[in-house]
Phi, psi and omega in degrees: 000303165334324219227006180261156202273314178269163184323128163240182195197094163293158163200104172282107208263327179214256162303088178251130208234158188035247189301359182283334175311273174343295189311314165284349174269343208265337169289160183303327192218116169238181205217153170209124173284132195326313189263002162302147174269097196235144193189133167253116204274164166275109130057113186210180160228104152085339225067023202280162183254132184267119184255002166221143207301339185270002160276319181311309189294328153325296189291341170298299189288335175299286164344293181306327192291333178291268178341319206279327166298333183285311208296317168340296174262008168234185161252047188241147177273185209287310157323288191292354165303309176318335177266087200252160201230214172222163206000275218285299180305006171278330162284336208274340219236009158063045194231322172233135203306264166230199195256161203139150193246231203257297161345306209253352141285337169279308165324302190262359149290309185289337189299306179301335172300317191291331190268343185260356172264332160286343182295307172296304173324308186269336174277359180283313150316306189309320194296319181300312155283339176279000000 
């Protein structure tokens, strides 16, 4: 999602959980309803217990790799991510644009289309004229 070319528009409706995280940050734009949930679980296999340190430390260098893509697309740092919170503070704490439901993701997809067709439209001219 990070790497496509047209406008995209996250919205988190309830749970966002592991991979949701990323996954909502990755967008140009995000939106989370007041009573949604965002949490990065830590890194496991199965429930299995870990009994040796170069697996732990494997699930550690992932986790970090999880946190540093998140921190990467949002604005929040790296220390405050670990204390991850729910809706408004998601917003407060710079990990999602704002707050808001599906209106206001719709709305604000066509607003980035539209600007973005406009973008295309003036470098079309400009080409045209030179």
């Amino acid at each position: 999602i990070a790497s496509l070319s047209k406008p995209t528009v996250s919205l988190v409706l309830g749970g966002s959980h592991s991979i949701g995280v990323p996954l909502a940050v990755s967008a140009n734009y995000s939106y989370i309803v007041p009573t949604a949930t965002m949490i990065i679980h830590p890194v496991r296999m199965n429930g299995t217990v870990i009994g040796v340190t170069q697996t732990f430390e494997y699930f550690e260098k992932i986790q970090d790799r999880i946190i540093k893509f998140v921190v990467t697309h949002s604005n929040i740092d790296y220390t405050s991510f670990k204390n991850l919170i729910v809706g408004e503070e998601t917003v407060k704490k710079g990990i999602i644009c704002e707050v808001g439901g599906i209106k206001e993701a719709l709305s604000k997809i066509n607003e980035m289309i539209d600007k973005n067709e406009q973008q295309n439209q003036n470098q079309g001219n400009r080409v045209q004229n030179a």
